[in-house]
C-alpha positions in Angstrom: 101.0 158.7 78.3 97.5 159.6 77.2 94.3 158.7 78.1 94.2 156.4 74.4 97.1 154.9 75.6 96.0 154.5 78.9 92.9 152.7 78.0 94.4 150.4 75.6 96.9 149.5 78.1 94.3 149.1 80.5 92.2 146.7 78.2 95.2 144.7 76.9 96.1 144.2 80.6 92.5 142.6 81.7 92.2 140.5 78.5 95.3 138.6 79.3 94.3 138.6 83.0 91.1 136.4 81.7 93.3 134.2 79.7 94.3 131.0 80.8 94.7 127.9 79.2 94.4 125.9 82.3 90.7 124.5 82.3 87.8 125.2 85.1 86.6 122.1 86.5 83.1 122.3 84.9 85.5 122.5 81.5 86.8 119.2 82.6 85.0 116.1 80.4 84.8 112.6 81.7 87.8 110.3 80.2 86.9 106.9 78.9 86.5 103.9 81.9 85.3 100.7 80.8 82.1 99.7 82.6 83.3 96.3 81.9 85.5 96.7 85.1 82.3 96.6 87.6 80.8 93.5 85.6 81.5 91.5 88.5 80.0 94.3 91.5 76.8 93.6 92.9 74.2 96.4 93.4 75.7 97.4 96.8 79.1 97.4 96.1 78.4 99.2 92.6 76.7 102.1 95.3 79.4 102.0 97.7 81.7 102.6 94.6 79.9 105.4 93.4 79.6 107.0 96.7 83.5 106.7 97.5 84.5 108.2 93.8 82.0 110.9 94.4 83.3 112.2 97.8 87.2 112.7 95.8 85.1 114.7 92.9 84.8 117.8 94.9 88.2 117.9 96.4 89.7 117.1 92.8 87.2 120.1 91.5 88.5 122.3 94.1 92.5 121.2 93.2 91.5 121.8 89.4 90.1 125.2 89.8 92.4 126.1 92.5 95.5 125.7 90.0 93.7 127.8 87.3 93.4 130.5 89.7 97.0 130.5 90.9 98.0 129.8 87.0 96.1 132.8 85.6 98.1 135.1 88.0 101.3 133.4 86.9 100.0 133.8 83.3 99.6 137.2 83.8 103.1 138.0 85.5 104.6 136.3 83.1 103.1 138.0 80.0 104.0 141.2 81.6 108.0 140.2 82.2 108.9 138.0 79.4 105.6 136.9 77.0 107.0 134.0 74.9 107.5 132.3 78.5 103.5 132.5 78.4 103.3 129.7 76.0 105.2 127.1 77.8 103.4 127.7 81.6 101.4 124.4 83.3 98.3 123.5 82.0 97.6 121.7 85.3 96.8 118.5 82.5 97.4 116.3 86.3 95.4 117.4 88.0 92.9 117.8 85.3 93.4 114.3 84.6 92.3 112.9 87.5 89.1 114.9 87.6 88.4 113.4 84.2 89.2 109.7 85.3 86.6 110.4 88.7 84.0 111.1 86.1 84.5 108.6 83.5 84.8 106.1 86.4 81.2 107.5 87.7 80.2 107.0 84.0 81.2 103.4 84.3 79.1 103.0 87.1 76.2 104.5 86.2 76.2 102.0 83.1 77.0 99.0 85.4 74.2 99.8 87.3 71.9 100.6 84.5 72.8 96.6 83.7 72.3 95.4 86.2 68.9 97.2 87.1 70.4 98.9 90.5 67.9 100.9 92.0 
């Protein structure tokens, strides 16, 4: 092969070694929870809430990006061996969609509280 070839082989292989379609956790948007839910919490139990759905955000961050990294090595394999394979691999939408439910539901909160005038 020559060095042209070489190089271009070389670049080809790192671009589809960044690609992945599954997202990173900061690429992860909050999904729609009614605040309507927490109408009936008082101030306390509105905090407690929010405390107990932020201590599972970091776990379900680390799940997320954890998946992305295993998927982009998968992706990357698997472009290599047999490419149209690439197109049907796990977008890790479950684990995803849980993130995106924690921070709606922190959403939610934060505008029940804002109602309510919590501290």
């Amino acid at each position: 092969m020559s060095k042209i070839q070489i190089a271009f082989a070389t670049a080809a292989f790192l671009v589809m070694a960044g690609c992945s379609s599954a997202p990173k956790s900061n690429e992860v948007g909050a999904a729609y929870v009614s605040s309507a839910q927490y109408a009936s919490f008082t101030c306390d139990q509105l905090i407690n809430e929010a405390e107990s759905v932020r201590r599972s955000v970091p776990g379900l961050e680390a799940a997320v990006d954890k998946h992305r990294d295993s998927q982009k090595n998968v992706e990357l394999v698997t472009w290599i061996l047999f490419w149209p394979a690439a197109f049907a691999l796990d977008k890790g939408t479950e684990n995803s969609s849980q993130l995106a439910k924690a921070k709606g539901e922190l959403e939610a909160i934060s505008l029940a509280m804002k109602s309510k005038k919590c501290g």
